[in-house]
C-alpha positions as CSV (number, residue, x, y, z in Angstrom):
1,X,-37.9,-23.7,61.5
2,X,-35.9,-25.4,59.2
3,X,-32.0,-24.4,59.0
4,X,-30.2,-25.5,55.5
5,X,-26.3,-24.9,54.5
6,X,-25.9,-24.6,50.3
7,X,-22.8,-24.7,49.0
8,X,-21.8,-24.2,45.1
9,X,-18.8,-23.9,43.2
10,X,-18.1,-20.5,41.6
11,X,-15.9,-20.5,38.2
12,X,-14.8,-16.9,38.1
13,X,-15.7,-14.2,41.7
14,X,-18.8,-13.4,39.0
15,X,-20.2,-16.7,38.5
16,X,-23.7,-17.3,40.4
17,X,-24.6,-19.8,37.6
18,X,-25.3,-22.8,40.3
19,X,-27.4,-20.2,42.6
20,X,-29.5,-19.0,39.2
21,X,-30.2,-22.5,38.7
22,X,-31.4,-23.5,42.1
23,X,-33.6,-20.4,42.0
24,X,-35.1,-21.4,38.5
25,X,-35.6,-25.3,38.7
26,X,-37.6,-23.8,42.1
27,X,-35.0,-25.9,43.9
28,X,-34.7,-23.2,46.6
29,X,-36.8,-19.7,46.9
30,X,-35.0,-16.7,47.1
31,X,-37.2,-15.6,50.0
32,X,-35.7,-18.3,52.0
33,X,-31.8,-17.2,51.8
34,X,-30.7,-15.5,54.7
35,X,-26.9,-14.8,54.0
36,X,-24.7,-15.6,51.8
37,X,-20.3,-16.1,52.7
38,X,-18.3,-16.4,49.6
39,X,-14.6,-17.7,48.9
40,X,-13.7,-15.8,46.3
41,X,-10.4,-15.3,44.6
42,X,-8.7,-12.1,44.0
43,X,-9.3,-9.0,45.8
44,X,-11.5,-6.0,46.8
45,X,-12.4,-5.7,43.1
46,X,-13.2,-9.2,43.1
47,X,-15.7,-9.1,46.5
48,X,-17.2,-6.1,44.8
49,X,-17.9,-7.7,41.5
50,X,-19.4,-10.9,43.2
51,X,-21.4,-8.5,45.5
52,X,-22.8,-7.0,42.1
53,X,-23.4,-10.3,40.4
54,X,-25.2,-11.7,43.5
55,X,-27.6,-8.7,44.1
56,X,-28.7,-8.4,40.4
57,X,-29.6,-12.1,40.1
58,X,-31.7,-11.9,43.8
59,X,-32.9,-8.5,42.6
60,X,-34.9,-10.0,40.0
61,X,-36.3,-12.9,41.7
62,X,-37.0,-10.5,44.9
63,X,-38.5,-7.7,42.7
64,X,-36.9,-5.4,45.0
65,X,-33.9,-2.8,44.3
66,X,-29.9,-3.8,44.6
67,X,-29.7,-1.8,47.7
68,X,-32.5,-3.2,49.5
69,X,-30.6,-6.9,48.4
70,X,-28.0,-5.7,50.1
71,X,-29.9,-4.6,53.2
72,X,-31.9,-7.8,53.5
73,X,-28.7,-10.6,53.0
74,X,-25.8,-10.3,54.7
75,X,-23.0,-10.9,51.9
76,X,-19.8,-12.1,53.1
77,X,-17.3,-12.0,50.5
78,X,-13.6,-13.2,51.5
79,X,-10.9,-12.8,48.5
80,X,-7.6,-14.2,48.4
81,X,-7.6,-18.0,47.7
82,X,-4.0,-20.2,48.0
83,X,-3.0,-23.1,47.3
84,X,-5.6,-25.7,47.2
85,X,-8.6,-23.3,48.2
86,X,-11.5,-23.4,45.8
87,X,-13.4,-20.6,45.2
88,X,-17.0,-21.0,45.9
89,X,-20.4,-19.7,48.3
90,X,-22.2,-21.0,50.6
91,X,-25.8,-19.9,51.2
92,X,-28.2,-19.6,54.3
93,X,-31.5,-20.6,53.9
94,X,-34.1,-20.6,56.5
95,X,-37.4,-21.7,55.6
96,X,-40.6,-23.0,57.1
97,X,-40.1,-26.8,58.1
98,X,-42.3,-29.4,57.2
99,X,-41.6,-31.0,60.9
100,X,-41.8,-29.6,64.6
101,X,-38.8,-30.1,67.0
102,X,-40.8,-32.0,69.5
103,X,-37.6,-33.2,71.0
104,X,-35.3,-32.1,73.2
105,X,-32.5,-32.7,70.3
106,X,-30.5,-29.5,69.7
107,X,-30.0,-29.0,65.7
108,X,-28.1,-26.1,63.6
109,X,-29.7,-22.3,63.5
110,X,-28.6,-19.4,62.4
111,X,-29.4,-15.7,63.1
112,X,-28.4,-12.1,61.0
113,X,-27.8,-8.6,62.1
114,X,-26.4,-5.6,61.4
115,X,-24.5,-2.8,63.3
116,X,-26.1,1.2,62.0
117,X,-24.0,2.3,59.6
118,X,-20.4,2.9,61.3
119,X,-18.9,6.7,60.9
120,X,-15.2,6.9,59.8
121,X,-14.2,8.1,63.4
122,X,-16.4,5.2,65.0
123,X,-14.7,2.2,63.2
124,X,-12.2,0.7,65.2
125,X,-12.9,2.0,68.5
126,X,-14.9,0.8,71.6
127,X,-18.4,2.4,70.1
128,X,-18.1,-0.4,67.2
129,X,-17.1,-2.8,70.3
130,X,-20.5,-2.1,71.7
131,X,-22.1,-2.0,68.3
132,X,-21.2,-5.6,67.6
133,X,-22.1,-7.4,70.9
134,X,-25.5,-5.8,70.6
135,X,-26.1,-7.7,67.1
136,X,-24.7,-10.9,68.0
137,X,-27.2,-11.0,70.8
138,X,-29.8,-10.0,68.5
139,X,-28.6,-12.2,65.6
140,X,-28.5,-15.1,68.9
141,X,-32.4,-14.4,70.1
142,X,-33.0,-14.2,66.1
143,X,-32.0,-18.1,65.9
144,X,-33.7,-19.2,69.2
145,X,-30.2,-20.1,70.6
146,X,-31.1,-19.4,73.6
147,X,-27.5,-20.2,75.9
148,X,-24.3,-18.8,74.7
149,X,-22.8,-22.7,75.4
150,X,-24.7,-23.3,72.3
151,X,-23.0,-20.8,69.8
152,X,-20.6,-22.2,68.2
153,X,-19.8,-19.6,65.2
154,X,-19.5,-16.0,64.8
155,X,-19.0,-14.5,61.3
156,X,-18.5,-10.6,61.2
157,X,-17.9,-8.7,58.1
158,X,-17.3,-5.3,58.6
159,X,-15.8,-2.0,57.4
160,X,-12.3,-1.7,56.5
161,X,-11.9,1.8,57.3
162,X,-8.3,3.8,58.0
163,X,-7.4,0.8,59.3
164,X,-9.1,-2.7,58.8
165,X,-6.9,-4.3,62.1
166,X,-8.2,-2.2,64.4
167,X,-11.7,-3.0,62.9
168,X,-11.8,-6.3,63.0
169,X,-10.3,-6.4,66.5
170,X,-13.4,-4.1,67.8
171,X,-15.3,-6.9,66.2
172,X,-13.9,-9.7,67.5
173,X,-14.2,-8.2,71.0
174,X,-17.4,-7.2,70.6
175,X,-18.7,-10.6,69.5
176,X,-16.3,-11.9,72.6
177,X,-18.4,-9.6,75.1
178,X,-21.7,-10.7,73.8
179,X,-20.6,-14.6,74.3
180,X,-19.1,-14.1,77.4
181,X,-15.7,-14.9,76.6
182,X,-14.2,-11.0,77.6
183,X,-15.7,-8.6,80.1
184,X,-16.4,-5.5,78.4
185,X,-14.8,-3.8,81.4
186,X,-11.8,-5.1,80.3
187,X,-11.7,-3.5,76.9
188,X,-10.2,-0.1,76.3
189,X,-9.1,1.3,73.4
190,X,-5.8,0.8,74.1
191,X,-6.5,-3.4,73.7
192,X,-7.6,-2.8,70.5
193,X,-5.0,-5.5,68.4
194,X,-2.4,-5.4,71.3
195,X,-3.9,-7.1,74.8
196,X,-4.1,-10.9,72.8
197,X,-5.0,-12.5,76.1
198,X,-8.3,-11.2,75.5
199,X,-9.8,-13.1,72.0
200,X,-13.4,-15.1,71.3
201,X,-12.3,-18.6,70.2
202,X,-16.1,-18.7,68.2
203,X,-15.3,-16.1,66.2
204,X,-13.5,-14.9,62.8
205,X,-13.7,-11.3,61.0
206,X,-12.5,-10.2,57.9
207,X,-12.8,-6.5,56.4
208,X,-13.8,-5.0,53.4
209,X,-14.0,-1.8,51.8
210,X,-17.5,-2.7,50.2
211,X,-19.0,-2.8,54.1
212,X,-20.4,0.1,55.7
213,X,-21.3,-1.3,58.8
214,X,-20.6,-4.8,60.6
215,X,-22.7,-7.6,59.5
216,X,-23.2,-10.7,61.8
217,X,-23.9,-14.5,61.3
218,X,-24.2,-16.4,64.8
219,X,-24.3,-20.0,64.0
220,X,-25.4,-22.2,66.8
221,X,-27.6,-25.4,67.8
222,X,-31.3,-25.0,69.2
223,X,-34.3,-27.0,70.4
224,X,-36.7,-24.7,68.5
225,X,-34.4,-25.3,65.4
226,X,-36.2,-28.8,62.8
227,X,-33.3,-28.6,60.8
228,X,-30.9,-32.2,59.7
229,X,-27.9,-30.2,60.5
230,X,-25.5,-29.6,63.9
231,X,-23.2,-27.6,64.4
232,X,-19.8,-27.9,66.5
233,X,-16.8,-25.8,67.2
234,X,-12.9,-26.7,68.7
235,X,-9.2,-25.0,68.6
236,X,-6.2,-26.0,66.9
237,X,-3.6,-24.5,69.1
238,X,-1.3,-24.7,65.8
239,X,-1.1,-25.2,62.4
240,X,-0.4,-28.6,63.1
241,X,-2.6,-29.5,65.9
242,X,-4.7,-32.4,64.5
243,X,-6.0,-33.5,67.9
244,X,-7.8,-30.6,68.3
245,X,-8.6,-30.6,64.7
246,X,-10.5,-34.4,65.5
247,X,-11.9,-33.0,68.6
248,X,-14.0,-30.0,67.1
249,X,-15.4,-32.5,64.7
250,X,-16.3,-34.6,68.0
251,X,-17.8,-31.8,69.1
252,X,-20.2,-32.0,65.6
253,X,-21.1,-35.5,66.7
254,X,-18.3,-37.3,64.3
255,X,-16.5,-39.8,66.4
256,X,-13.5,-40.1,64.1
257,X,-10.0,-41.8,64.9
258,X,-7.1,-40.2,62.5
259,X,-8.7,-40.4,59.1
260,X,-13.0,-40.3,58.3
261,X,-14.5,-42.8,56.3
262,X,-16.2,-42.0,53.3
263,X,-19.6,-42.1,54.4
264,X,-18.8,-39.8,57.4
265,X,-17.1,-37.2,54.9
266,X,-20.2,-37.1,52.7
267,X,-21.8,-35.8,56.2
268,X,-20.0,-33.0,56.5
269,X,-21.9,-29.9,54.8
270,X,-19.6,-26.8,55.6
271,X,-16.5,-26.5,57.8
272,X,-16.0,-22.8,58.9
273,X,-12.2,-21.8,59.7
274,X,-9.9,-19.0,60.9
275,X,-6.6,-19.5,60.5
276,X,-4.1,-17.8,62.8
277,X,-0.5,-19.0,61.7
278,X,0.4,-16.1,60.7
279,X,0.3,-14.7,63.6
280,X,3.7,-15.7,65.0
281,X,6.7,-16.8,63.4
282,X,7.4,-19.6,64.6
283,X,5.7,-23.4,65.2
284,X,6.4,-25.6,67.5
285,X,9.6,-23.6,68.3
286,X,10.5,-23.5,64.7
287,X,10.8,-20.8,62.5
288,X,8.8,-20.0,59.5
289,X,9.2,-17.7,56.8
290,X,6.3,-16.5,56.2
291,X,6.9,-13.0,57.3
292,X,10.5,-13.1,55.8
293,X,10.4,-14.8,52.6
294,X,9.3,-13.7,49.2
295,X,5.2,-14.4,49.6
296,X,5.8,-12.1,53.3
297,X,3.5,-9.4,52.4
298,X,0.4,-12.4,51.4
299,X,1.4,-14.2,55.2
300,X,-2.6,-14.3,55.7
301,X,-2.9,-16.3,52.3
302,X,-0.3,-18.6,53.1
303,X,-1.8,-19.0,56.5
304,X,-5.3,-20.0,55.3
305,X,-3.9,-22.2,52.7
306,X,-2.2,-24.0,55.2
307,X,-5.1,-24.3,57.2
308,X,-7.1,-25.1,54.4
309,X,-4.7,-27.9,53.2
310,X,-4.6,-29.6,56.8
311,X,-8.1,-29.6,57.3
312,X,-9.0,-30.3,53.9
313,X,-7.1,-33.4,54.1
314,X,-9.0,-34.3,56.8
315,X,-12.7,-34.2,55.3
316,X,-11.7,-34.7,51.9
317,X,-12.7,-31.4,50.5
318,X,-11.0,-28.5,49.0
319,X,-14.2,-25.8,49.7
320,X,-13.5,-25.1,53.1
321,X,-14.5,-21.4,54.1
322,X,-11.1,-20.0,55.5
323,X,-10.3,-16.4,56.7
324,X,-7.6,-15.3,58.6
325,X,-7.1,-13.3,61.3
326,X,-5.0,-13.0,64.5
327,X,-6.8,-10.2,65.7
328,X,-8.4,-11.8,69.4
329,X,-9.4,-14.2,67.2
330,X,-8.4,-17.3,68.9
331,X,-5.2,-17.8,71.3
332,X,-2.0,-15.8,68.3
333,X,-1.4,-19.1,66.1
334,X,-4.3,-21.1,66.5
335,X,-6.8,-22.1,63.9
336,X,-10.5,-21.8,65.4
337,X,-12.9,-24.4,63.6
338,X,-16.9,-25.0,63.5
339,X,-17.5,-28.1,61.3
340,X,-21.6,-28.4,60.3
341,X,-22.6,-31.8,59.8
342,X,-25.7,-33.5,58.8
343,X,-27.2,-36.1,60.9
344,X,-28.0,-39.1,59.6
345,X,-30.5,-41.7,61.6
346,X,-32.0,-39.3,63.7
347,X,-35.1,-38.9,64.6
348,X,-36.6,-35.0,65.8
């Protein structure tokens, strides 16, 4: 099976000008995309209209109804860009390969699932915990990956509900469960966005209004997978922690001192972040004002355009996918980051 990362620039949180154009110059099929994660500007409005504009254009090629889009792809739609963030979505495709893995070589895959349909008392408690590990093992055994050493990225969308914390904690532990990062025994409802000694550092969650249950993107690296692509994953324990940031690039196969050449940052397909700054309020023993200043009630913004700026500078790119989220998502301050790159010179 053949594994492919997309990714295309989006003028306005409505523009899917680049995917109608891949779909019509037969460039891609529409059978073949899996999921879709968007960084889109503005707000809950915003996902919603990109949702729209994405399901009408794949509900024409698909010949099937908006909902049944919707239930087929997994759309991941993150608002909010800062400073140097540009918006833009990356698509999954998964299609029949023209070569066989007869290797050993370990190569990027990606699985989907989907919780049922969470009930308002359900989200945010331990039966969404459960919920989650379940489809991030089935998402895993839907990508061949077949060790959890191997997974390197969780994605989770789920419902905001009365409160979207509390969800996207249940998420985050879920998906820690599954990978073996947290024993579920460990989890009560009481941890729930307040016990951050237990966190997944694969894993990032965001929340949306537009979600009715949690929907699941394990990204990994498997022998069954034919694809040109690998996948790695590292910590940032700050903001400002640019060892670690070189180190989960090492981890992608991209020996790198403190800058990447040219040729190695045309490598680099995708780089999947969650930025945690924002979760104290301080670095490095120094105060910042994000919580206090003027921009304190957009501290997640400010956190991911940090992130985004830092790492950016790094590969030379400005259309990084960035969420935040401190809830047992990563060690409170860290940035957790899965660079895909694509291999060049080998040989499957």
């Amino acid at each position: 099976m053949n594994y492919q990362l997309i990714r295309c620039d989006m003028e306005h949180p409505g523009d899917v000008t680049a995917l109608q154009t891949l779909l019509k110059e037969e460039k891609i099929k529409a059978e073949t995309i899996k999921a879709i994660i968007a960084q889109t500007e503005g707000d809950g409005y915003s996902r919603g209209y990109a949702t729209l504009a994405f399901q009408g254009l794949l509900s024409s090629f698909l010949s099937i109804s908006h909902e049944d889009v919707i239930e087929q792809i997994p759309m991941m739609m993150i608002g909010k860009t800062g400073g140097l963030m540009t918006p833009h979505y990356t698509l999954f495709i998964q299609e029949e390969g023209d070569k066989v893995n007869q290797s050993n070589e370990k190569r990027f895959a990606f699985g989907v699932a989907s919780t049922p349909i969470l009930d308002e008392n359900e989200i945010g408690t331990l039966k969404q915990v459960d919920y989650v590990t379940e489809a991030v093992k089935r998402a895993m055994e839907e990508a061949d990956i077949d060790s959890i050493d191997d997974v390197k990225c969780v994605e989770v969308k789920c419902p905001w509900g009365v409160g979207g914390s509390l969800s996207k904690a249940a998420s985050a532990l879920g998906s820690a469960v599954a990978l073996e990062e947290v024993e579920r025994d460990c989890i009560s409802q009481e941890s729930l966005n307040r016990d951050h000694s237990l966190y997944s550092v694969k894993t990032s969650v965001s929340a949306g209004h537009e979600q009715v249950s949690a929907r699941v993107i394990v990204m990994g690296n498997s022998t069954a997978s034919s694809s040109d692509l690998y996948i790695g994953s590292g910590v940032m324990e700050d903001a400002l922690d640019l060892v670690g940031l070189r180190k989960s690039f090492e981890n992608a196969g991209i020996q790198a001192g403190s800058t990447l050449s040219e040729d190695k940052m045309e490598d680099i397909v995708q780089v999947f972040v969650n930025a945690g700054a924002d979760a104290l309020s301080t670095v490095r023993g120094r105060r910042h004002t994000m919580h206090t200043d003027a921009l304190a009630m957009h501290s997640g913004i400010l956190a991911k355009a940090v992130a985004n700026a830092v790492v950016g500078s790094y590969v030379g790119e400005t259309r990084i996918l960035c969420s935040a989220g401190s809830e047992h998502q990563g060690p409170q301050g860290s940035n957790l980051i899965a660079p895909v790159v694509r291999v060049t010179g080998g040989e499957l």
